[in-house]
C-alpha positions as CSV (number, residue, x, y, z in Angstrom):
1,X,109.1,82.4,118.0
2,X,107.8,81.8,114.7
3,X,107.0,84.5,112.1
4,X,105.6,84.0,108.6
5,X,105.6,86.8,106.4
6,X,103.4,87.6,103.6
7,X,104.2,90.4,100.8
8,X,102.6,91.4,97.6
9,X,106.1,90.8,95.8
10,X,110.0,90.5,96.0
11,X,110.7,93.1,93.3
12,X,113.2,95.2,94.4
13,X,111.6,98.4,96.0
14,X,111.7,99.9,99.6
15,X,108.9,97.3,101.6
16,X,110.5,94.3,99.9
17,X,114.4,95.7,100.7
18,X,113.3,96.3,104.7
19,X,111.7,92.7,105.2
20,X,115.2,91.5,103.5
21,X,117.4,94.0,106.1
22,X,115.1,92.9,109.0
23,X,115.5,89.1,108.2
24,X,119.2,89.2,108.0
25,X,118.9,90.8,111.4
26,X,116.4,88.2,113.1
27,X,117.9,85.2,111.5
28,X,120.4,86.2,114.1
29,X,118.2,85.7,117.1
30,X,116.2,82.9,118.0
31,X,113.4,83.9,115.7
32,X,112.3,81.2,112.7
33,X,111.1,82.8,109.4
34,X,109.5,82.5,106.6
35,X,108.0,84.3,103.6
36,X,105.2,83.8,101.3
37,X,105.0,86.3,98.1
38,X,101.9,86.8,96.6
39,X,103.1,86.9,93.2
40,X,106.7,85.7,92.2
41,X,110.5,84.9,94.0
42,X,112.2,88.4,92.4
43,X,115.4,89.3,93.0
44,X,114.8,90.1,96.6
45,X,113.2,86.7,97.1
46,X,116.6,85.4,96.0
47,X,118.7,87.3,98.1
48,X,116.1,86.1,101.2
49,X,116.6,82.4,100.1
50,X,120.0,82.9,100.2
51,X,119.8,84.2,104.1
52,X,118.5,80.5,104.8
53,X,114.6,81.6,104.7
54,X,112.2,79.5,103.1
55,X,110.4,81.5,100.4
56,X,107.4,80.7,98.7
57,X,105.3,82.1,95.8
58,X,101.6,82.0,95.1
59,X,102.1,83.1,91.6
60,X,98.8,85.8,91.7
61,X,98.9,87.8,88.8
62,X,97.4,91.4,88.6
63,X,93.6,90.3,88.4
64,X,92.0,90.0,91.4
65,X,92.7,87.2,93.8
66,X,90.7,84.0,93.2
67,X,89.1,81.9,96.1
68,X,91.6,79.3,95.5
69,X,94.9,81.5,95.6
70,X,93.2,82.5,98.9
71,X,92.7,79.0,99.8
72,X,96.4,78.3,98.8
73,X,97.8,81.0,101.4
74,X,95.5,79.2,104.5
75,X,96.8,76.1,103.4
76,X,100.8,77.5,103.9
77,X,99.4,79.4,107.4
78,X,98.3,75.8,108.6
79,X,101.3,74.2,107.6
80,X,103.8,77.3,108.6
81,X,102.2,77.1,112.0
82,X,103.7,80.6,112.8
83,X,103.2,82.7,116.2
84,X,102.9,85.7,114.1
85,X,101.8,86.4,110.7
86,X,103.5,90.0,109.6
87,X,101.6,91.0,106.3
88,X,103.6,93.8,104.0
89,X,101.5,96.4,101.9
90,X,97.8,96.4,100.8
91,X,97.4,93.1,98.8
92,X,98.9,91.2,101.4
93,X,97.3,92.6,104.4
94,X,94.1,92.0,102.9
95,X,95.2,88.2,101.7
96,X,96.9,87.6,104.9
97,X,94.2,88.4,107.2
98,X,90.6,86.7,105.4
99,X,93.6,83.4,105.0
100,X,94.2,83.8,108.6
101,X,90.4,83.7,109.4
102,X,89.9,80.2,107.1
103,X,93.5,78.7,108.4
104,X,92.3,79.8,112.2
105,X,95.8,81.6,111.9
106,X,97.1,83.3,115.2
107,X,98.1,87.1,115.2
108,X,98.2,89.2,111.9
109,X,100.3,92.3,112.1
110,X,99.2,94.1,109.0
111,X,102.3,96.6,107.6
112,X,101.4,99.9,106.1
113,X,104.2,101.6,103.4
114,X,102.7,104.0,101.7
115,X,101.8,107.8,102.7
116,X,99.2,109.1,100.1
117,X,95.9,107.7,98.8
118,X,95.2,110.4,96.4
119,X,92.9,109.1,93.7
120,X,93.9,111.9,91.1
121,X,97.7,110.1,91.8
122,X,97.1,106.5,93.1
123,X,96.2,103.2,91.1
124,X,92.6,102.8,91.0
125,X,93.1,98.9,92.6
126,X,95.2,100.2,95.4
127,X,92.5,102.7,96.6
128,X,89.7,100.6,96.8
129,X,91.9,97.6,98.6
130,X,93.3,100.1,101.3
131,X,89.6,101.4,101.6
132,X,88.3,97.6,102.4
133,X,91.0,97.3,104.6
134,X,90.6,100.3,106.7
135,X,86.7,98.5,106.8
136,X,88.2,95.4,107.9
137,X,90.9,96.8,110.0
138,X,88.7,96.6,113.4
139,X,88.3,92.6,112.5
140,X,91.0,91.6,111.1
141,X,94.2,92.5,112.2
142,X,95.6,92.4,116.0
143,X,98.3,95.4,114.8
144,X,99.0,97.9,112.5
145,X,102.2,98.6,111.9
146,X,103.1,101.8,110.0
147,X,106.7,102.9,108.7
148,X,106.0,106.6,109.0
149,X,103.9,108.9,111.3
150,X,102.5,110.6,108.2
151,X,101.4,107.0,106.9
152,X,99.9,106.5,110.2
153,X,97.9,109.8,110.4
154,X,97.3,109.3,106.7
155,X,95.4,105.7,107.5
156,X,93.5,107.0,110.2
157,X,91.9,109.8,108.8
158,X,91.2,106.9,106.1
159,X,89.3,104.9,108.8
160,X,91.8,102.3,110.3
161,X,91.8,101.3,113.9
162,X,93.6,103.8,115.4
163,X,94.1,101.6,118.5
164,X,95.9,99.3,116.7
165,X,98.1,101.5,115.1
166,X,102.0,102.2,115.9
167,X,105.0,103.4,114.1
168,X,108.1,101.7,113.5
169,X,110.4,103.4,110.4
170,X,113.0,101.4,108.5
171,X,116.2,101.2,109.7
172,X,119.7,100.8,107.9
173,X,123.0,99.4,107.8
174,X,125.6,101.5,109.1
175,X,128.7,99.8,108.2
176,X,127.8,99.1,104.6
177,X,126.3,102.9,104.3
178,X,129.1,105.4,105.2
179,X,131.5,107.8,103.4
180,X,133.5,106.6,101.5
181,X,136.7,108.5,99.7
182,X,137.7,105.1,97.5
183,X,134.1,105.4,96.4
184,X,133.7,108.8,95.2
185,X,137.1,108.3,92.5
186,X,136.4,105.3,91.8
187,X,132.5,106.6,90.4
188,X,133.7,109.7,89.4
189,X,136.7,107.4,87.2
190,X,133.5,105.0,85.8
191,X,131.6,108.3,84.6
192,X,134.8,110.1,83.1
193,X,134.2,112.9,85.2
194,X,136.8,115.3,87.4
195,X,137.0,115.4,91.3
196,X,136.0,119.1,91.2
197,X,132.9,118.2,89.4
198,X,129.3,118.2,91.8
199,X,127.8,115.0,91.4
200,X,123.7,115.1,92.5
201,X,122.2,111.7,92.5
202,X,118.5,110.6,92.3
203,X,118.4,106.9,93.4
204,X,114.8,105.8,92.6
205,X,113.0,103.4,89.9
206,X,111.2,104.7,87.4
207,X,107.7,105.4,88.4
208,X,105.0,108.3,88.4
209,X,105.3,108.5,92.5
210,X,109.3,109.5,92.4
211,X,108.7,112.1,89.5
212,X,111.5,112.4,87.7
213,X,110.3,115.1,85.8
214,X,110.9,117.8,88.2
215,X,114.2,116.3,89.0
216,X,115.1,116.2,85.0
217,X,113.5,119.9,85.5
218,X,115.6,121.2,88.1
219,X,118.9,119.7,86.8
220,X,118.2,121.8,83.7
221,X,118.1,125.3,85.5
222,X,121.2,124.3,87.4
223,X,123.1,123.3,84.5
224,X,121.8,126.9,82.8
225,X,123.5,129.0,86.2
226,X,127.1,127.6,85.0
227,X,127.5,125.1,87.8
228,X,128.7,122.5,85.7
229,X,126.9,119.9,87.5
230,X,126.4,115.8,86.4
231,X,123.9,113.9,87.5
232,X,123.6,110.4,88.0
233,X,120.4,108.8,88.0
234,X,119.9,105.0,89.3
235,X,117.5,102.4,89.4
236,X,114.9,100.2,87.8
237,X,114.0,101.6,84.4
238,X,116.8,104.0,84.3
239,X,118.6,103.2,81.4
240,X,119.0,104.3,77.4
241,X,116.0,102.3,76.8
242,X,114.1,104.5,78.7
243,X,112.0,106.3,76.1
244,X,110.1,108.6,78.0
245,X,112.8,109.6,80.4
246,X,115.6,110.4,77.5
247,X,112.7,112.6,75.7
248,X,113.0,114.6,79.3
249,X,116.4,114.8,79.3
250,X,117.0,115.6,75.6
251,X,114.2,118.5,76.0
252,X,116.2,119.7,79.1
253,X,119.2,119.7,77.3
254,X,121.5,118.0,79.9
255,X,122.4,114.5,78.0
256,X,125.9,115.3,78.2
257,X,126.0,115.6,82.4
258,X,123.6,113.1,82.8
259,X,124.3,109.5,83.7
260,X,121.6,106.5,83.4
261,X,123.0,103.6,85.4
262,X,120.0,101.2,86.0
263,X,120.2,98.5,88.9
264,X,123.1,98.5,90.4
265,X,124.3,96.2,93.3
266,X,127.0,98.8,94.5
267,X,124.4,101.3,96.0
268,X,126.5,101.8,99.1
269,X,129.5,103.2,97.1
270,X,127.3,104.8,94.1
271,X,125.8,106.8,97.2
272,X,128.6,108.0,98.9
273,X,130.2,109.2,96.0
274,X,127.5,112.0,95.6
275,X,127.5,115.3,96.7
276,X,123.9,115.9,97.2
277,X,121.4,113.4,97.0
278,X,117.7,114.4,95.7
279,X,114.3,112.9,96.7
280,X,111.6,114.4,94.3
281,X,108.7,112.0,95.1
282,X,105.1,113.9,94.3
283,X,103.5,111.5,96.4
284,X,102.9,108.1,97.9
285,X,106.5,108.2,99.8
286,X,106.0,106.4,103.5
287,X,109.8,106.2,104.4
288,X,112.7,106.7,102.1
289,X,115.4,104.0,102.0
290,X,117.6,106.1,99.5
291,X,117.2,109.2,101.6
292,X,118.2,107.8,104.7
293,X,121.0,105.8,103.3
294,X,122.6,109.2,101.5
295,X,122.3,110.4,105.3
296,X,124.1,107.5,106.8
297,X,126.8,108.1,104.0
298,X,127.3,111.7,105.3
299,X,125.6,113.0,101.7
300,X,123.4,116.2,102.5
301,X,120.0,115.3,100.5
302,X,117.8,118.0,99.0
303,X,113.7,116.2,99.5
304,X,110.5,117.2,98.8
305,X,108.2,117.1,101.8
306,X,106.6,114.0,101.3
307,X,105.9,111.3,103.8
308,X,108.5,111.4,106.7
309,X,111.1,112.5,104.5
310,X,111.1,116.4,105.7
311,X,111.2,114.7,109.5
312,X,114.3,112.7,108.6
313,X,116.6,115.5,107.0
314,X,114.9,118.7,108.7
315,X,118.1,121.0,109.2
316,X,121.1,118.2,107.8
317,X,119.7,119.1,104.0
318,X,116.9,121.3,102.4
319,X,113.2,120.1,102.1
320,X,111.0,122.2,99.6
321,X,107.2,121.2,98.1
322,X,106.7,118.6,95.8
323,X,106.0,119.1,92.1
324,X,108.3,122.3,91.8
325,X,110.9,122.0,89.8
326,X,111.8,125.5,90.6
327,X,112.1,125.4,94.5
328,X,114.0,122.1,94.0
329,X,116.7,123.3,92.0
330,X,117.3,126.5,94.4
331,X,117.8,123.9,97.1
332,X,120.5,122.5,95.3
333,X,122.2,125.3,94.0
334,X,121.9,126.1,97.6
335,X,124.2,123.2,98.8
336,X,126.7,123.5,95.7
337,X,126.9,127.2,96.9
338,X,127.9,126.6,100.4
339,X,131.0,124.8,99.2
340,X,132.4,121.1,99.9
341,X,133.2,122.5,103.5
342,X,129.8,123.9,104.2
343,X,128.0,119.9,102.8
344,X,130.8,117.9,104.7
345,X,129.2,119.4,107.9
346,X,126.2,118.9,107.0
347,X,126.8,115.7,105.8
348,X,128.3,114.9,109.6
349,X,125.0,116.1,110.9
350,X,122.8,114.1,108.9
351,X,125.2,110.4,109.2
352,X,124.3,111.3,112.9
353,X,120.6,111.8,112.9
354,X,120.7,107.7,111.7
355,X,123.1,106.7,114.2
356,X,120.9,108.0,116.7
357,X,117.5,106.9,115.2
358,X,117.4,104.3,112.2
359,X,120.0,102.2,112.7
360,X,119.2,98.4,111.5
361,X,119.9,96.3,115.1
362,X,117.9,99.1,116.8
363,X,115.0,99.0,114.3
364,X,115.2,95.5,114.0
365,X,114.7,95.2,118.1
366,X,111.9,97.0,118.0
367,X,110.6,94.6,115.5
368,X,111.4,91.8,117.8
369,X,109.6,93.4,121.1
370,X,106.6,94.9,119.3
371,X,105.8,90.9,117.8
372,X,106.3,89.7,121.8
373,X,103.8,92.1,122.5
374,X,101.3,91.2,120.1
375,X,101.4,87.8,121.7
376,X,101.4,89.0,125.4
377,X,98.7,92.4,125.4
């Protein structure tokens, strides 16, 4: 089986990190891939290319595609000659499936990732190509493959086939993610901070959608209650250089327990040192790969409710609203006040909620039966 995969980019965010863990899975099976980016290679692209998988990149910039980008993509379908075409995120469902129809392509899987369409908190561009897609999604695709049930209940209230629809979440590593004592001093050594001292960690790039804001927010009324917390924030865009986000912290007061680390390669061991992990996403979230990866390291997570993330941590952590700063940073003096003893067990509780449902061979078998039943319905 052969399957060609199409993504807007290779930047490294959640979609473009799963189609990297699920190729490093099927290049173990007797599964050919390959990938086509619409824009550039990235740093994900690189890490693909260096699995064996051919990548290759359209170079489409932000304007809208032209007829002979779209032209370009056929052209790689015909010569790819895959069983399956497995399209990631709006641009490239949309791409994949009209380049399908000119290529005579066979089967295109289109992949949804996002959980909120919210015009008032959504890029004006990304609305109106998930719109044409839920038009197109009776004609186009064969499957709709969603990586959250909100995302799916989300897309067909929007207007997408429901028939076609069907969840499979992300799935994760469990012998790179786990605790880790070495990891925890050897953090707490790099930020010149004490074992005694709670460490709450937002792992997230800088955008709108993971509101850092409220987490900058609640960190500040923690730090007021005496708890002597530090914070370590990690990322894309979270560095000194960061304008907007040091004006935050320097209004909230917390510079001195605040650490900006910026992209890091050691996420496993920068995870497992916390001792809560926070998701503060307002909105968009589909299915969070920092969340579920503090889980598999045994790090109870405080989350706002958004996408599948109250699902995932229900009783292992604490879930509150998004967009209050308030309720947020209860939920974490909540876990600092129940001691290490009290998070450890909770910490065992959530490592086994992704043992029994996200690991990466399990997710990544699901992958492999749901594309043999796209080509035998």
């Amino acid at each position: 089986m052969k399957i060609l995969h199409v993504i807007t980019g290779l930047s490294t965010g959640g979609a473009e990190m799963m189609l990297f863990k699920l190729l490093s899975c099927l290049v173990r099976e007797t599964v050919s891939n390959e990938v086509v980016s619409l824009t550039g290679i990235g740093p994900v692209g690189e890490r693909i290319t260096d699995l064996g998988v051919k990548v290759h990149a359209l170079g489409m910039g932000r304007a809208l595609p032209s007829p002979p980008k779209l032209f370009s993509l056929a052209r790689m379908m015909r010569e790819a000659r895959p069983d399956i075409v497995h399209a990631w995120m709006y641009h490239a469902n949309l791409l994949a499936g009209l380049a399908a129809k000119f290529a005579r392509s066979p089967p295109v899987i289109w992949g949804i990732r996002q959980s909120n369409l919210d015009p008032r908190l959504s890029k004006r561009s990304t609305i109106l190509t998930a719109r044409l897609c839920a038009r197109l999604s009776t004609r186009l695709p064969a499957r709709i493959l969603c990586c959250s049930a909100v995302a799916r209940d989300v897309h067909v209230a929007l207007g997408y086939a429901p028939e076609k629809m069907a969840v499979i979440p992300n799935g994760f590593d469990l012998e790179r993610f786990r605790p880790d004592g070495e990891a925890r001093v050897a953090v707490r050594r790099e930020l010149g901070i004490g074992d005694d001292a709670p460490l709450i960690g937002l792992v997230a790039r800088f955008d709108p959608q993971k509101d850092h804001r409220s987490f900058i927010r609640a960190a500040a009324r923690l730090l007021e209650s005496g708890t002597g917390a530090h914070f370590l924030l990690c990322g894309e865009g979270i560095d000194a250089d960061n304008r907007e986000l040091g004006g935050w912290i320097n209004a909230g007061g917390i510079g001195a327990n605040c650490h900006l680390l910026g992209l890091r390669e050691d996420m496993a061991g920068i995870t497992a040192a916390l001792d809560i992990a926070v998701s503060s996403s307002a909105f968009g979230e589909g299915f969070s790969n920092a969340v579920a990866e503090a889980m598999a390291c045994g790090v109870p997570c405080v989350v706002t409710d958004v996408g599948d993330s109250g699902l995932m941590v229900e009783d292992t952590g604490r879930v509150v609203a998004p967009k209050d700063s308030a309720a947020l940073g209860e939920a974490m003096a909540g876990l600092l006040g129940i001691g290490a003893e009290g998070r450890a067990r909770l910490g065992r509780a959530a490592r086994r909620r992704i043992e029994e449902n996200y690991s990466l061979p399990d997710i990544a078998a699901r992958h492999l039966a749901f594309y043999r039943e796209t080509l035998s319905p």
